[in-house]
C-alpha positions as CSV (number, residue, x, y, z in Angstrom):
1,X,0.0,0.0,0.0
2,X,0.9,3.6,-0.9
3,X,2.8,5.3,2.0
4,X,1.3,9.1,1.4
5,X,2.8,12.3,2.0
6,X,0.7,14.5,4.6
7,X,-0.2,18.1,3.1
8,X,-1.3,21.4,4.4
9,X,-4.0,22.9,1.3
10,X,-4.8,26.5,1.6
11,X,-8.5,26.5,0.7
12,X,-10.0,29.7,0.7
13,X,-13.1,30.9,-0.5
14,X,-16.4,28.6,-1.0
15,X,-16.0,29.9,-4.6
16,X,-13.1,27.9,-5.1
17,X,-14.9,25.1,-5.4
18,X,-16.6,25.9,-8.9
19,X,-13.7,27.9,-10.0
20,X,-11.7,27.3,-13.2
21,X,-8.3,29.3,-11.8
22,X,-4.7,28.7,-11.5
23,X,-5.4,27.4,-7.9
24,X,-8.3,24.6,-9.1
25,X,-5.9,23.3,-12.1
26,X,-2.7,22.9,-9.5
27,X,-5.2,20.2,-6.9
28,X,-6.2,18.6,-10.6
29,X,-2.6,18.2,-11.3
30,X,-1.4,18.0,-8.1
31,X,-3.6,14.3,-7.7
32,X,-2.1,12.8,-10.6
33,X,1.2,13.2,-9.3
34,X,0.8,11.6,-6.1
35,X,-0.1,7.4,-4.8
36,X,-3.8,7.2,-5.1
37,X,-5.1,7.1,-1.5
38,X,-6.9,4.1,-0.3
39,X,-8.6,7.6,1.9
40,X,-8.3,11.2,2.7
41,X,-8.7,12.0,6.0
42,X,-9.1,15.9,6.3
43,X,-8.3,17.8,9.4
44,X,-11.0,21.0,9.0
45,X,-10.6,24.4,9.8
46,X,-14.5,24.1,9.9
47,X,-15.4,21.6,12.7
48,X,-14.2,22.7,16.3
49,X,-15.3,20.8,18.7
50,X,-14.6,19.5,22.4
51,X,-13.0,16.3,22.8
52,X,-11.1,15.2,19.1
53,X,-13.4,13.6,16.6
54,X,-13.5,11.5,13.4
55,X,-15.9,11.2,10.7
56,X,-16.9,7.1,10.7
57,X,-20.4,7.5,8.5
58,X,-20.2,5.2,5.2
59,X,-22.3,7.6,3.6
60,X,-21.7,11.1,5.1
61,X,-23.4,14.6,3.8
62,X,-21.9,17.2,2.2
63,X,-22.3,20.1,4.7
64,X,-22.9,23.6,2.9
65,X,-21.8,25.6,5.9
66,X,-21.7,29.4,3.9
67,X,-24.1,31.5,3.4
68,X,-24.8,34.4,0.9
69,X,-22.5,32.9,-2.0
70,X,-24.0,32.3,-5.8
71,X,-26.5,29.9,-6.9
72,X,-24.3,27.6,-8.7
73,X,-21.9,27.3,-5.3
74,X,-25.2,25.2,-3.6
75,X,-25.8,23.1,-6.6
76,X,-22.2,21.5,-6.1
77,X,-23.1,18.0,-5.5
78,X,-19.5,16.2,-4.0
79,X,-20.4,13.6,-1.3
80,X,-17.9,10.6,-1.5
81,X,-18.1,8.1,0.4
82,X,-16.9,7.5,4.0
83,X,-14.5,4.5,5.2
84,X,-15.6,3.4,8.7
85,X,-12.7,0.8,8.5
86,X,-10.4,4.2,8.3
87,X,-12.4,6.0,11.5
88,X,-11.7,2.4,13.7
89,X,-8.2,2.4,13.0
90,X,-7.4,5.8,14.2
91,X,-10.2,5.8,17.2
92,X,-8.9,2.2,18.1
93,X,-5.1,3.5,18.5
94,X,-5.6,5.3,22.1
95,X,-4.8,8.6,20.5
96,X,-8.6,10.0,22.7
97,X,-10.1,10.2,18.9
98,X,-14.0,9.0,18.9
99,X,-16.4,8.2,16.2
100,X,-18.7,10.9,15.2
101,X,-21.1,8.6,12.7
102,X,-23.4,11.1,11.7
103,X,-21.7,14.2,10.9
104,X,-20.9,15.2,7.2
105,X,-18.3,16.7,5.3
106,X,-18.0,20.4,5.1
107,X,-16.5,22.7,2.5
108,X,-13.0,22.4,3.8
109,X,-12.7,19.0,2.4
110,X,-15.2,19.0,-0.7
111,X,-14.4,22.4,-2.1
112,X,-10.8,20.7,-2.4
113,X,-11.3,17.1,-3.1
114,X,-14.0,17.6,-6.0
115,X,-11.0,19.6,-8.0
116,X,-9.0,16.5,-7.3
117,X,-11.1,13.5,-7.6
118,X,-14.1,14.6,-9.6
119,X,-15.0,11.1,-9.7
120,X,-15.7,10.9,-6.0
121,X,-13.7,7.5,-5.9
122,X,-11.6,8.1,-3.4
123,X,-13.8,8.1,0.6
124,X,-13.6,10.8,2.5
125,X,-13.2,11.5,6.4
126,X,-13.1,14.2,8.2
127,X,-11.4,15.3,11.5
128,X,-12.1,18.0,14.3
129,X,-9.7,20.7,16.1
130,X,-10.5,20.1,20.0
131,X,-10.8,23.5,21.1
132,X,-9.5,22.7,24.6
133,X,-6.1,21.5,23.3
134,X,-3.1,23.9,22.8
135,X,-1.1,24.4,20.0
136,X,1.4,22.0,21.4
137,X,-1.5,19.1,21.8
138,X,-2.7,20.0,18.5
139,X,0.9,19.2,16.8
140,X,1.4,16.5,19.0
141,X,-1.5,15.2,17.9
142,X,-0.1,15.0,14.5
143,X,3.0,13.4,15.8
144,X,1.1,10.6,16.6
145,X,-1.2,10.4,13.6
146,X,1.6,10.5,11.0
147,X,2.1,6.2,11.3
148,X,-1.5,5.9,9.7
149,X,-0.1,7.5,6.4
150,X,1.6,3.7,6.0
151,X,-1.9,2.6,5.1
152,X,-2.8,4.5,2.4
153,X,-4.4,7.9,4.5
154,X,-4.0,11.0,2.5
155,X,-3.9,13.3,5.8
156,X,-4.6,16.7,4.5
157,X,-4.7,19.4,6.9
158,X,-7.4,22.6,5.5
159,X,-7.2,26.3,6.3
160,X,-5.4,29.0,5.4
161,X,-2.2,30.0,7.4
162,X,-3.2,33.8,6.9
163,X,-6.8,34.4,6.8
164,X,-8.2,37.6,7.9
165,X,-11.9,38.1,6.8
166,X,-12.4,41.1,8.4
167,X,-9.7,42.6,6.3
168,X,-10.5,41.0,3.3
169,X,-11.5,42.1,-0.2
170,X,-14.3,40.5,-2.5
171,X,-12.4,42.2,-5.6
172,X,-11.3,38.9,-7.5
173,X,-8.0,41.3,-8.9
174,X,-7.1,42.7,-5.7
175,X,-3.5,42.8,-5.1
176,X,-1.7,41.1,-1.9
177,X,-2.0,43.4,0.9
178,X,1.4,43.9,1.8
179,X,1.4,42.9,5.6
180,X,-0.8,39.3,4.1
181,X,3.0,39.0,1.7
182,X,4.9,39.8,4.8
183,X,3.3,37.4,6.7
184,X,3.3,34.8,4.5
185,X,7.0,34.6,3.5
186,X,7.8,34.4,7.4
187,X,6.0,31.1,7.7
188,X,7.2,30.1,4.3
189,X,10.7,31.2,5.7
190,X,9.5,29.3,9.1
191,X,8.4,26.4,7.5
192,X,11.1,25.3,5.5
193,X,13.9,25.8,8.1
194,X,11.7,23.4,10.6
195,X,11.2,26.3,13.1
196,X,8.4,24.4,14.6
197,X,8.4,26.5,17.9
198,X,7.9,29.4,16.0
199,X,5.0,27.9,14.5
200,X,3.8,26.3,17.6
201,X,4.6,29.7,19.9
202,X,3.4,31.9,16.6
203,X,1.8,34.6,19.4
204,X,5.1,35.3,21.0
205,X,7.0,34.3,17.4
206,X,5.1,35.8,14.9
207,X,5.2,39.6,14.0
208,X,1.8,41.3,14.3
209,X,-0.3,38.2,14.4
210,X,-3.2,39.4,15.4
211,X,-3.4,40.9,11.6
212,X,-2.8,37.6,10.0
213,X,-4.0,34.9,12.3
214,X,-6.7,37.0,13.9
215,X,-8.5,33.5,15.2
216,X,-6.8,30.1,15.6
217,X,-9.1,27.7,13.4
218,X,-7.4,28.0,10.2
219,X,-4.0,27.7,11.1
220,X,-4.3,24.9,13.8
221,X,-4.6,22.3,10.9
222,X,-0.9,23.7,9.9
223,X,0.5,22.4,13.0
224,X,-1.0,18.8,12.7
225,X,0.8,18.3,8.8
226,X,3.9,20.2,10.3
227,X,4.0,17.3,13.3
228,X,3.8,14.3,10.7
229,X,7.6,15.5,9.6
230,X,9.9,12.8,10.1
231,X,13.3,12.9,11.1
232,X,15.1,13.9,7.5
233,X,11.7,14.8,5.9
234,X,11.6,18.3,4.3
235,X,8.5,20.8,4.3
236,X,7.7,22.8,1.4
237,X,5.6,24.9,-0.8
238,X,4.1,22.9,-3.8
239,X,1.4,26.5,-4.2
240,X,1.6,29.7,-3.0
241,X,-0.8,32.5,-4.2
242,X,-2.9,35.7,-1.6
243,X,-6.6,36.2,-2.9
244,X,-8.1,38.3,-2.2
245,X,-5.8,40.2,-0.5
246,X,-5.7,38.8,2.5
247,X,-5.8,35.1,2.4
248,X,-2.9,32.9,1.9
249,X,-3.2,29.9,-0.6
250,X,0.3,28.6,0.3
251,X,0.2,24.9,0.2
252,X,3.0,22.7,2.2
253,X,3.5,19.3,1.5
254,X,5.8,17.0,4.1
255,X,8.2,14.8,2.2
């Protein structure tokens, strides 16, 4: 079986999902170049719960969790199927991961995966952030996933490592704000040279945070891909693009 390299996608607006962009065509090419997964388990910016949970559903529901987006956006139909076989595996292991059997997949898995299997042939989990666990626990937490990738798990962490909606602009041509480029080429810069404490201690580490990671949810999956590095393994940037202007695309693979 296919031993699979974690990754870190950047998956920014809903819109990306039905969009024909230079971000879209890099997941389509991006799957061809990789082992087909026997699953993808994604850990989602958009399911933060107490206590860590895993998708275990054989036929979970796509989750449309956006509102005021066009038409065509809610039309999408991507609903894979689950692998229950994957959920007992990880939830078996000790790790303090349960079963959640009824809860779907939301857009931070769909609006990726349908650009990369179209086919929906490839099953789908997904996993929560624990909002009682600390940066530390939540890499840690990685740590300890990163043996399941030995059996064919695709672990695909989804966010955006700078996301600030409240700063954000809905013109499609909007250049980078330039503090969104400055704080993106120090985690690039952070990344690559394995700085993980900066990453993990990123309020006392990172320059004027509170402008680029303004609320935890979308970096946290960062840490978990960052904590399935091996000793020797490198981390680095297979996509990096800002849309609108705020919101970093960069995309981190571990290998």
């Amino acid at each position: 079986m296919a031993v699979l390299n974690p990754v870190f996608i950047g998956h920014g607006s809903p819109e990306n999902a039905i969009a024909d962009n230079r971000y879209s065509r890099f997941l389509s090419g991006y799957a061809k170049e990789i082992p087909r997964p026997a699953s993808i388990v994604v850990i989602s910016a958009h399911w933060q719960t107490r206590g860590t949970f895993i998708t275990s559903g054989r036929n979970p529901q796509q989750i449309y969790d956006f509102w005021g987006f066009p038409d065509e956006l809610y039309r999408v139909e991507y609903a894979p199927d689950g692998l229950p076989e994957t959920a007992a595996l990880i939830t078996d292991a000790g790790l303090g991961v349960s079963e959640d059997p009824d809860r779907g997949i939301d857009h931070a898995a769909w609006a990726v995966i349908r650009h990369m299997y179209p086919a929906k042939d490839v099953p789908v989990l997904e996993m929560s952030l624990d909002i009682n666990k600390t940066e530390e626990e939540h890499f840690e937490m990685g740590k300890r996933l990163a043996k399941f990738g030995q059996n064919g798990i695709l672990f695909m962490g989804s966010g955006n490592m700078v996301h600030n909606l409240r700063n954000i602009s809905f013109d499609e041509n909007q250049k980078p704000f330039p503090w969104a480029v400055k704080a993106d080429l120090w985690l690039k810069e952070v990344i690559e040279n394995h700085e993980v404490e900066k990453l993990i201690y990123y309020r006392e580490k990172m320059p004027e945070y509170r402008m680029s990671i303004p609320t935890d949810e979308h970096f946290l999956p960062l840490l978990y891909i960052m904590g399935m590095r091996a000793e020797g393994q490198k981390a680095g940037t297979i996509y990096e693009e800002i849309q609108n202007g705020s919101i970093s695309m960069r995309c981190i693979e571990i290998g």
